[in-house]
C-alpha positions as CSV (number, residue, x, y, z in Angstrom):
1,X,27.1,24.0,-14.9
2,X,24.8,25.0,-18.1
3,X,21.9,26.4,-17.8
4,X,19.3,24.1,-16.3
5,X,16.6,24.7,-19.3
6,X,19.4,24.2,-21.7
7,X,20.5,20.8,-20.0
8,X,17.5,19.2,-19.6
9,X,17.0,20.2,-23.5
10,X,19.8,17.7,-24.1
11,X,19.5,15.3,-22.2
12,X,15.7,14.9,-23.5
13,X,17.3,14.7,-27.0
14,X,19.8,12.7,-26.4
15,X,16.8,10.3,-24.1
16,X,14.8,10.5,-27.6
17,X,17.4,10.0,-29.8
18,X,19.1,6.2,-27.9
19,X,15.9,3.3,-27.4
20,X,18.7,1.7,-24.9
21,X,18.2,3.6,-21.2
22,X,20.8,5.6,-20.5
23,X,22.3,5.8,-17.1
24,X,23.8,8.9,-15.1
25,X,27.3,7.9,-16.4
26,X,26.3,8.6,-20.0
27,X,24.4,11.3,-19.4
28,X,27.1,12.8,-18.2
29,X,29.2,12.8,-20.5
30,X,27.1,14.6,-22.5
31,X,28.7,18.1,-20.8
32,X,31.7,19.8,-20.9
33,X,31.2,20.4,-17.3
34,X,30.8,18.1,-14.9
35,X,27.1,17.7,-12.9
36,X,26.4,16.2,-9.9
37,X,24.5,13.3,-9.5
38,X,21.7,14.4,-7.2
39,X,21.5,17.4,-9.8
40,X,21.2,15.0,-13.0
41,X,18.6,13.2,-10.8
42,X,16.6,16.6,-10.1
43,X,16.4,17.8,-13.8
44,X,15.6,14.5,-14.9
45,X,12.6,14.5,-12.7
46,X,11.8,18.1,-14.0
47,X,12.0,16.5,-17.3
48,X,9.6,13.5,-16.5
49,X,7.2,16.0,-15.1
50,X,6.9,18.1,-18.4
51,X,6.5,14.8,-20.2
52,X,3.3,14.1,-18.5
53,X,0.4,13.4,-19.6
54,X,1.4,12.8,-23.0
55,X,1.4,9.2,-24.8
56,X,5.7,9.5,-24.3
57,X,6.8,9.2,-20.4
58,X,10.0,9.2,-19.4
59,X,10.5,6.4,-16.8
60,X,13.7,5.0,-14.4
61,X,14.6,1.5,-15.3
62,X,17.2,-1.2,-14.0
63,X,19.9,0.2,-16.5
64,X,19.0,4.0,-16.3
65,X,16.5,6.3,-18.0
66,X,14.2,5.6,-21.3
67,X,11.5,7.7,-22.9
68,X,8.8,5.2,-24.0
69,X,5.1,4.5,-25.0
70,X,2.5,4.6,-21.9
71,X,1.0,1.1,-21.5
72,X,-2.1,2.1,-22.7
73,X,-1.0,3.1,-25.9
74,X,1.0,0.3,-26.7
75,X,-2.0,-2.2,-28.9
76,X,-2.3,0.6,-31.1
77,X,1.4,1.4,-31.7
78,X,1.5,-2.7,-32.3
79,X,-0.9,-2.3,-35.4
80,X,1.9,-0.5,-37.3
81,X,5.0,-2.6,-36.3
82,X,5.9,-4.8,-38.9
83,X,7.6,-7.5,-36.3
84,X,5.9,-9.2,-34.5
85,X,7.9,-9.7,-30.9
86,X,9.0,-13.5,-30.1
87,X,6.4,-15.8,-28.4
88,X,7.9,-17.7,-25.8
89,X,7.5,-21.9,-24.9
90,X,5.4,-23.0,-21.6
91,X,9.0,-24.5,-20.7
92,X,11.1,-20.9,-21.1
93,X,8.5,-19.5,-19.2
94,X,8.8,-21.7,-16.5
95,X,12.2,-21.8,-16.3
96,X,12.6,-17.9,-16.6
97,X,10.0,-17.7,-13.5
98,X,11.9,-19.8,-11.3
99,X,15.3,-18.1,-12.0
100,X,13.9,-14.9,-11.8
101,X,12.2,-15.8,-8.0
102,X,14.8,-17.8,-6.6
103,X,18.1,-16.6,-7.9
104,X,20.8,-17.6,-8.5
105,X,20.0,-21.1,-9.3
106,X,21.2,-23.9,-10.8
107,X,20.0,-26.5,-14.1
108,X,19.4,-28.9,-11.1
109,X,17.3,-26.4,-9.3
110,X,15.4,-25.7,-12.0
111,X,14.8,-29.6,-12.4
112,X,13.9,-30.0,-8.9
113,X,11.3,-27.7,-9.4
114,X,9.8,-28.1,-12.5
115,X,9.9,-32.1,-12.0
116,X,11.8,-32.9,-15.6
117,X,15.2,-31.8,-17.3
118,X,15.6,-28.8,-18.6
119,X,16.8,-28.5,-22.0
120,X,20.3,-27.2,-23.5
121,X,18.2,-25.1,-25.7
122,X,15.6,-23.2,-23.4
123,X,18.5,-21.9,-21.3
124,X,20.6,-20.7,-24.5
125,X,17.0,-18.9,-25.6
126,X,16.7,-17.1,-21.8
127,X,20.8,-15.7,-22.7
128,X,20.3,-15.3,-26.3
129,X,17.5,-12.5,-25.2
130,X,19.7,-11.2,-22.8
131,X,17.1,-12.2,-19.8
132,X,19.5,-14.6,-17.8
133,X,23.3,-15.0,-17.2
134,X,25.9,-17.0,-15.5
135,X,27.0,-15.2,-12.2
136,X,28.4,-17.5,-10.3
137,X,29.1,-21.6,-10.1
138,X,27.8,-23.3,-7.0
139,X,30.7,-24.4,-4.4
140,X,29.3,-28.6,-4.7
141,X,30.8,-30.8,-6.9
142,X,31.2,-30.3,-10.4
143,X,30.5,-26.7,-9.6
144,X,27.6,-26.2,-11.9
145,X,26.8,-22.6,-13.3
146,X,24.4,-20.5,-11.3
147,X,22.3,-18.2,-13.2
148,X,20.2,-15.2,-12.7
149,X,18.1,-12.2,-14.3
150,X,19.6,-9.8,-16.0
151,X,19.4,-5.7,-15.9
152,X,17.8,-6.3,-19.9
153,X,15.4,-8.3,-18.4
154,X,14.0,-5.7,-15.7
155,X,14.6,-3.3,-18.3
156,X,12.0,-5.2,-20.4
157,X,9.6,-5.3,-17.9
158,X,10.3,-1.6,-16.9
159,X,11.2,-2.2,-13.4
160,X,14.2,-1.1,-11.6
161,X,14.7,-4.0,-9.2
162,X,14.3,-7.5,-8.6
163,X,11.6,-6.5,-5.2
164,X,9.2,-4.7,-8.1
165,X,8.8,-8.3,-9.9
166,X,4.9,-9.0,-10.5
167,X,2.9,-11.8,-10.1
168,X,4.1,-14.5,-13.1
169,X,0.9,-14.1,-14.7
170,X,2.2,-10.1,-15.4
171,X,5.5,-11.1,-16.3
172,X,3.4,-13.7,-19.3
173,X,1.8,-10.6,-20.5
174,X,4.5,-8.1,-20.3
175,X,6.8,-10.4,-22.0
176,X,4.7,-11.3,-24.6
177,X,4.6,-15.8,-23.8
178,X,2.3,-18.2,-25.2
179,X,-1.0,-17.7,-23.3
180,X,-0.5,-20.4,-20.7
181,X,-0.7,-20.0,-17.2
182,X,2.9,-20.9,-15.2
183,X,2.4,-25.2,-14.3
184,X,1.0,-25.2,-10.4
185,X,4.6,-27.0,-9.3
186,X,6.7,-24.0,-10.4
187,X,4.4,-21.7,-8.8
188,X,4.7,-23.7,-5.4
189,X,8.0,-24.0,-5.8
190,X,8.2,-20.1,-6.1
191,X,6.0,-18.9,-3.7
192,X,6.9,-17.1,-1.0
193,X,10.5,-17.0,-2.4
194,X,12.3,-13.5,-2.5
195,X,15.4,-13.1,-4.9
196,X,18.6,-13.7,-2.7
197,X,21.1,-11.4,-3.7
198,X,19.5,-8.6,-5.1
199,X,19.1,-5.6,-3.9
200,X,17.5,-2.5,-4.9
201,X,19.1,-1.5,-8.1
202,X,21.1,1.3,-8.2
203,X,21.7,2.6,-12.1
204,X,22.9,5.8,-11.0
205,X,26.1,4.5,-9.2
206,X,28.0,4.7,-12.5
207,X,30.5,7.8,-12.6
C-alpha cells in the first residue's frame, strides 16, 4: 500500500480535479496497488476532516465522493456564474415529488394523484436532467413503465439515499423550481409514503 499521506494526496487531487463524485471503484484505480475498501473509507474520512472548516468540504453522495462549496457559500459563488441553473414548472415539480416519495410509479399514478394527465414532455424533462428513469414496467395490462429517482438526482441534492429525502419544500429550494409551494393533493397523496425499494445506498459496493 502507498504511503497513507501520499494517498490521500491523490485521491484529493484527483476529488478536485473530476466535478462528477467518484466512487471507491474509481478511486481505486488510481493505485498500482490494490487498497481495501474499509481503508479507502478511512483515509477519505481523514481527508474530509483536514478539509474542514474551509468554504470546500468533501462530502459522501449517492454515487461516491465530491469536494464542493458549503451551502452557505453558495449565493455568493452564484454572483459569478455566468448560467443561470434551469427553473423548473409547478407540474415537473409535482410530478418529480410524487416519483421521488412513492417509487416506482407509473404515468397513471402520477394522474391519480395529481388529479389531471401528465404530459409527454414533463416526464422527458425529469430524464433529460438525469433525475428519473424507467426501472421496471408494472405486471397489469399494457405493462406501463415504472419510474423512479435516479443516483444524479440524490447526487444533486447531496444525499446518499432515498431515507435522507427532505420535506418537498427543501427539495424546491435545493433544486432551484419556480417558487411555488407543491399543490395540497400531491402532498396528501405523499404523505406518510416511504420510497419502496430503496434502500440505503451503498456507493462503495463497486470493486
Amino acid at each position: 500500500m502507498p504511503n497513507p499521506t501520499e494517498a490521500k494526496r491523490v485521491m484529493e487531487g484527483a476529488l478536485l480535479a473530476t466535478p462528477e463524485p467518484l466512487s471507491l471503484g474509481a478511486l481505486r484505480r488510481l493505485f498500482d496497488e490494490d487498497i481495501g475498501a474499509d481503508t479507502l473509507r478511512r483515509l477519505l474520512q481523514e481527508l474530509r476532516e483536514e478539509w474542514a472548516g474551509r468554504a470546500v468540504e468533501l462530502v459522501h453522495l449517492a454515487s461516491g465522493w465530491r469536494f464542493q462549496t458549503r451551502p452557505e457559500f453558495q449565493t455568493m459563488i452564484e454572483r459569478i456564474q455566468p448560467e443561470k441553473p434551469p427553473r423548473y414548472s409547478r407540474a415537473v415539480m409535482e410530478t418529480l415529488a410524487i416519483i421521488a416519495y412513492r417509487q416506482p410509479v407509473t404515468r397513471g399514478d402520477i394522474e391519480d394523484i395529481r388529479g389531471v394527465a401528465v404530459s409527454p414532455q414533463v416526464i422527458k424533462t425529469l430524464e433529460a436532467r438525469g433525475w428519473i428513469d424507467v426501472v421496471g414496467q408494472r405486471e397489469t395490462p399494457g405493462r406501463p413503465a415504472l419510474y423512479a429517482t435516479t443516483k444524479t438526482f440524490l447526487d444533486d441534492l447531496g444525499l446518499r439515499s432515498l431515507q435522507e429525502l427532505p420535506p418537498l419544500e427543501e427539495i424546491a429550494q435545493t433544486l432551484q423550481v419556480e417558487a411555488q409551494t407543491v399543490d395540497d393533493r400531491v402532498s396528501e397523496g405523499i404523505a406518510g409514503a416511504a420510497p419502496a425499494n430503496e434502500s440505503p445506498a451503498e456507493p462503495d459496493a463497486e470493486r
